[in-house]
LUMVEX-816376 format. One line per field, with one value per residue: x, y, z of N, C-alpha, C, O in turn; residue number from 1. Coordinates in steps of 0.001 Angstrom, whole numbers, plus 500000, padded with zeros to 6 digits. Example, Ala and Ser with C-alpha at 12.3 -4.5 7.8 and 13.67 -1.06 7.14 Angstrom:
REM residues 2
nu <- 513190 512850
nv <- 494310 497750
nw <- 507800 507080
cau <- 512300 513670
cav <- 495500 498940
caw <- 507800 507140
cu <- 513200 512900
cv <- 496700 500030
cw <- 507800 507870
ou <- 514236 513409
ov <- 496681 501138
ow <- 508465 508039
n <- 1 2
END
This chain:
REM residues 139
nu <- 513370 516204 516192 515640 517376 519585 519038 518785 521470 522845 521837 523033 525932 526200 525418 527340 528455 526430 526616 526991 529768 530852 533253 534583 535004 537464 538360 539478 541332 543250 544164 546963 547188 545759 546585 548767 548015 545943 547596 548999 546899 545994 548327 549179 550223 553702 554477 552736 553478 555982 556445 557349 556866 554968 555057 553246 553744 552564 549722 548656 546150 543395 541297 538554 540130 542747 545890 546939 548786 548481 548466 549074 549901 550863 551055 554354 554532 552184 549796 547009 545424 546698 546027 546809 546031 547080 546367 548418 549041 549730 551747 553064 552069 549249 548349 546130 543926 543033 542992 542720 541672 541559 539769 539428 536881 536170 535838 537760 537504 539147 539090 541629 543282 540809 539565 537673 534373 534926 537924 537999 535990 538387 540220 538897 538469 540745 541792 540105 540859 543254 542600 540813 539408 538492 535707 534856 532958 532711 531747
nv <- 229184 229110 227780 229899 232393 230668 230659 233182 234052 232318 233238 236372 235598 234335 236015 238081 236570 235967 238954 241612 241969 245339 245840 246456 244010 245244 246932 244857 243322 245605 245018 244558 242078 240420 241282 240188 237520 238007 239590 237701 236111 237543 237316 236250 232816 231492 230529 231771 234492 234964 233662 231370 228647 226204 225946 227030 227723 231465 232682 234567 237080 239136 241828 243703 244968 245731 243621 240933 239233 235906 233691 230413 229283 226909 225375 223731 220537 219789 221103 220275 221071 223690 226884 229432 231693 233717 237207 239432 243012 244494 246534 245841 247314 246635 243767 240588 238050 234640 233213 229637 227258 224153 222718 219354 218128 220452 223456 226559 229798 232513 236231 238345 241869 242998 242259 242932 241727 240832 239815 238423 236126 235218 234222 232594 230150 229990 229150 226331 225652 225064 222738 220389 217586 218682 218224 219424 221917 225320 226232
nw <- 899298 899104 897158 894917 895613 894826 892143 891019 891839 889637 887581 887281 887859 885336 883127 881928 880323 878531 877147 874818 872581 872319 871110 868096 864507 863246 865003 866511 865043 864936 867039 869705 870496 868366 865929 864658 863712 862592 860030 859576 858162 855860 854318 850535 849950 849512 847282 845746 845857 845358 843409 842896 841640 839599 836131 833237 829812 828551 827221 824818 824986 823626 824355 823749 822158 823209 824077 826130 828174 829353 831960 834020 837148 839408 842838 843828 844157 844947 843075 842349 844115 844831 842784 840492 838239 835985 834604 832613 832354 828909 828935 831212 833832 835087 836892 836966 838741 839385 842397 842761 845373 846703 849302 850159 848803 847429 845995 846027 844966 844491 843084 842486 842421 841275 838680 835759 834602 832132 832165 834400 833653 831928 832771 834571 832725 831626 834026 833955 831394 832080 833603 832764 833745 836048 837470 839668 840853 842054 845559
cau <- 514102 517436 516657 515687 518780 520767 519148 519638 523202 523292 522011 524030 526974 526119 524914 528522 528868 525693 526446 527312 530710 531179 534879 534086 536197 538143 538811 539754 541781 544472 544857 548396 546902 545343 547200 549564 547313 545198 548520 549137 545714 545480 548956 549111 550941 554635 554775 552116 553938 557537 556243 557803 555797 555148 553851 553042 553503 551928 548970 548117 544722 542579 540377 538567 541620 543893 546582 547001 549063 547748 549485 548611 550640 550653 552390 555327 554143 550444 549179 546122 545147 546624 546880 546508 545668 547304 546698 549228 548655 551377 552353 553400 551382 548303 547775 544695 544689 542287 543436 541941 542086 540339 539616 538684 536278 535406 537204 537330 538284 539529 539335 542638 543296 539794 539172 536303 534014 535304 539158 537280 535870 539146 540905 538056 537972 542465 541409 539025 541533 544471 542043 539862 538801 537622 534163 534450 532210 533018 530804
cav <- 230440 228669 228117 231234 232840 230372 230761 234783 233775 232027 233991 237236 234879 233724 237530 238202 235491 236587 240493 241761 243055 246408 246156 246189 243253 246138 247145 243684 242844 246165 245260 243982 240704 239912 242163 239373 236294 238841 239491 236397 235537 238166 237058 235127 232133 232536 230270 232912 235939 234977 232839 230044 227625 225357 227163 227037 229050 231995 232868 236087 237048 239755 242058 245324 245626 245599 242436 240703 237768 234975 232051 229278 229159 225907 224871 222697 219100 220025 221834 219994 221623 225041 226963 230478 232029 235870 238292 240757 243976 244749 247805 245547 248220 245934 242146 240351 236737 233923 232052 228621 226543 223164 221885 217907 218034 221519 224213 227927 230536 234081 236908 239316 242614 243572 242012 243222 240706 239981 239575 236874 235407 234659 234075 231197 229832 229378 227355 225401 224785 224026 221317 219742 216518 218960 218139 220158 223103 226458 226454
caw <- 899233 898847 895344 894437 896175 893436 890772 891147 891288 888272 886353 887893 887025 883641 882894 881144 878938 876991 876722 873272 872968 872118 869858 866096 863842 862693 866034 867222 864094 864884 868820 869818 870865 867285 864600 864243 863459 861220 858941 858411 857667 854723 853179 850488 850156 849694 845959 845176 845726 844496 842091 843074 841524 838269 835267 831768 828866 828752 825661 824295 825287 823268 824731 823474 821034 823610 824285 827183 828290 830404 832341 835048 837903 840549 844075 843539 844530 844978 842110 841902 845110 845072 841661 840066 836825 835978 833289 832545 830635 827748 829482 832839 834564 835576 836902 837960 839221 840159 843415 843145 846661 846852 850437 850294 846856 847618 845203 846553 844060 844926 842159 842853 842094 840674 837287 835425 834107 831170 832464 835194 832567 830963 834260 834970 831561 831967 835134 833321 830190 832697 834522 831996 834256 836946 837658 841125 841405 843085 846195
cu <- 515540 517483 516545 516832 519913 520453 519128 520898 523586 523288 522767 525482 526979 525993 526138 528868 527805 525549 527426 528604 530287 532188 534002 535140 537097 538914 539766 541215 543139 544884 546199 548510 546607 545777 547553 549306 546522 546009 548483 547758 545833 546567 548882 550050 552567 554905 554141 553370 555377 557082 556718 557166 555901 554303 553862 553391 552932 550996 548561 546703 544388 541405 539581 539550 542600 545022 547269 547686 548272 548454 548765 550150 550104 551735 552991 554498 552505 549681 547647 544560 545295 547220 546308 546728 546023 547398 547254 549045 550131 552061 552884 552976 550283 548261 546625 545200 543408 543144 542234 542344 541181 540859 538440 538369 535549 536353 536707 538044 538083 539847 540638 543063 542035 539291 537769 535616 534506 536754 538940 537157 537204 539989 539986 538135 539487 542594 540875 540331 542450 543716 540766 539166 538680 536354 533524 534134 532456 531955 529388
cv <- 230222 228430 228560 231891 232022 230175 232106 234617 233726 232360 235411 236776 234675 235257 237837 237907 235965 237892 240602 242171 244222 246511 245762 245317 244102 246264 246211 243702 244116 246066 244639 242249 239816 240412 240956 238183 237279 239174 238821 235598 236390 237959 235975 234236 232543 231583 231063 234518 235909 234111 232024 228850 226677 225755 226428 228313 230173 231960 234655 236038 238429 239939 243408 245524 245449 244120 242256 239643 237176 233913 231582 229221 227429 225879 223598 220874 218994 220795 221340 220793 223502 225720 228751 231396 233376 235994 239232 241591 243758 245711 246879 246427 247422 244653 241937 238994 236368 232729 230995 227601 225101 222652 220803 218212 219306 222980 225778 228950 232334 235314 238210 240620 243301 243448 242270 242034 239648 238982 238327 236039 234811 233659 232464 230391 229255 228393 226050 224729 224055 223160 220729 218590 216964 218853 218889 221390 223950 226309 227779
cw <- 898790 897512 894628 894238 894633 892221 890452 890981 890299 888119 886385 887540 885559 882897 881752 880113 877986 876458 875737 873284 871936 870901 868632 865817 863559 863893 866290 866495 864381 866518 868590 869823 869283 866238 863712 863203 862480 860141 858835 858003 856217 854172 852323 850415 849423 848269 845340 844874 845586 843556 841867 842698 840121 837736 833895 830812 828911 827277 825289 824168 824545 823732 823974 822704 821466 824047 825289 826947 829370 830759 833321 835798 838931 841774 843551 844696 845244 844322 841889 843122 845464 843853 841525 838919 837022 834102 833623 831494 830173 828219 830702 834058 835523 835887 837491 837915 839684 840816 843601 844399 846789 848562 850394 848503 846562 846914 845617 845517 844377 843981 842735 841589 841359 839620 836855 834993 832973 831743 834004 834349 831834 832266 834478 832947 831496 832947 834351 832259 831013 833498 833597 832288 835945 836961 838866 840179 841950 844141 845704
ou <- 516081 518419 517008 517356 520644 521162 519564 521456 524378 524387 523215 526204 527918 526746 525744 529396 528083 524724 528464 528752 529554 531950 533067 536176 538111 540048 540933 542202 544224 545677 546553 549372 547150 545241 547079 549996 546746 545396 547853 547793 545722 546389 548620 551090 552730 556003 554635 553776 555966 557938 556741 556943 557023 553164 554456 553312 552307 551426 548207 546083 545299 540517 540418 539816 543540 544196 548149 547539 547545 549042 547760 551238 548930 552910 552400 554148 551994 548747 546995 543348 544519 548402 545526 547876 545550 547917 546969 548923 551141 553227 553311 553494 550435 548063 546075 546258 542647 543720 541192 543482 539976 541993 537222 539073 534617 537413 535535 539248 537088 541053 540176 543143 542359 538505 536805 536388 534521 536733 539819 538022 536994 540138 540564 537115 539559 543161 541405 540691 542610 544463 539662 538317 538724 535815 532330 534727 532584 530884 528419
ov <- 231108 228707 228226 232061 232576 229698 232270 235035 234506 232894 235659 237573 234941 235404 237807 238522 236320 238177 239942 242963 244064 247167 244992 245439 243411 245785 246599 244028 243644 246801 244245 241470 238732 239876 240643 237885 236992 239143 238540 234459 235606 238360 234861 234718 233635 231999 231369 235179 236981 234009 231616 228018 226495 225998 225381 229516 229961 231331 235624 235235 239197 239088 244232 246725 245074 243391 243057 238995 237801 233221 232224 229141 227061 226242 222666 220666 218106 221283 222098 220934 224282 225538 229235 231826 234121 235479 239933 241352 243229 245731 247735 246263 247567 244064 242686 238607 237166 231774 231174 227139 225240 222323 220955 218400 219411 223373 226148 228782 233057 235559 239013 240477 244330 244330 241872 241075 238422 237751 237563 235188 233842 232438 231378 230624 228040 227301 224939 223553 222837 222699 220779 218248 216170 219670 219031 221772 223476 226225 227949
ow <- 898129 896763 893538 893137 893812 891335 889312 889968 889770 887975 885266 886940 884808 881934 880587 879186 876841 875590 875687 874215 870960 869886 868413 866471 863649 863929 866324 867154 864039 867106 867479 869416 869070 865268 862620 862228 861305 859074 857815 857539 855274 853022 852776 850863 848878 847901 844255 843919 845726 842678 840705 843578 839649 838135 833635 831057 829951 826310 825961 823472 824852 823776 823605 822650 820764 824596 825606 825910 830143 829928 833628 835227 838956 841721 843007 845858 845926 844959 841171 842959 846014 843561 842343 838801 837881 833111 834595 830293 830638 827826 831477 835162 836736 834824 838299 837420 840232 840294 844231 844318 847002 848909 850496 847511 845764 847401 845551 845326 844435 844019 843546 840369 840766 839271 837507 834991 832866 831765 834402 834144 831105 832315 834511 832298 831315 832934 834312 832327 830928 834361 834139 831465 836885 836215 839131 839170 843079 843541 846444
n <- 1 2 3 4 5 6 7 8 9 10 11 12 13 14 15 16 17 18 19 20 21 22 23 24 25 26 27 28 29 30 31 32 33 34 35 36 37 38 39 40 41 42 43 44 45 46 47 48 49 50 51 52 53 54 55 56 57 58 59 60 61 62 63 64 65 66 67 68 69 70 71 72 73 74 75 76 77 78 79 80 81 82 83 84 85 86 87 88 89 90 91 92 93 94 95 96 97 98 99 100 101 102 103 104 105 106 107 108 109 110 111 112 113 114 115 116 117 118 119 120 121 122 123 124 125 126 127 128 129 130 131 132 133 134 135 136 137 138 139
END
């Protein structure tokens, strides 16, 4: 009877730990406790967004008729690791951007602002020219 009695316990104890929560990520992600750590998860890095970084020329890209520039951006003393490709329309109205990230031999690439296929396509293809003895793979 005594080890009935504790194994009712247990599991009366343990009971908690396996119930579902309720909060949605969304939820979670605007509490007071987690807002914080969720901003700075979605910014990006700060050579990204001042542009602090080591670049190249830019090229004139042709699409549909219309003319685009294109450049390669990198982080100052680790470019081989953290870099990013932007097209700008001619109007300065529009950019798009591929954030490439390699962790170890593992390369992660992030399409920004919404590029249509083609404007990916060029975006991956500017990676490719600015790294020509990449052999890494996007997951």
């Amino acid at each position: 009877m005594k080890k009935l009695s504790f194994m009712l316990l247990a599991v009366c104890v343990a009971t908690p730990a396996f119930a579902q929560s309720t909060q949605t990520t969304s939820d979670l992600a605007k509490t007071v406790k987690y807002r914080p750590a969720y901003h700075a998860m979605t910014q990006l890095p700060e050579w990204v967004t001042k542009a602090a970084a080591v670049s190249v020329p830019t090229k004139t890209l042709t699409q549909d008729g219309r003319t685009y520039l294109i450049g390669h951006l990198c982080k100052p003393h680790d470019c081989a690791d953290h870099q990013l490709d932007v097209v700008f329309s001619a109007d300065g109205k529009t950019t798009w951007g591929l954030l490439s990230r390699r962790y170890g031999k593992t390369l992660y690439q992030m399409p920004l602002g919404e590029p249509d296929a083609e404007t990916l396509a060029a975006l991956l293809t500017s990676y490719h020219d600015n790294n020509p003895d990449d052999a890494v793979k996007s997951p």
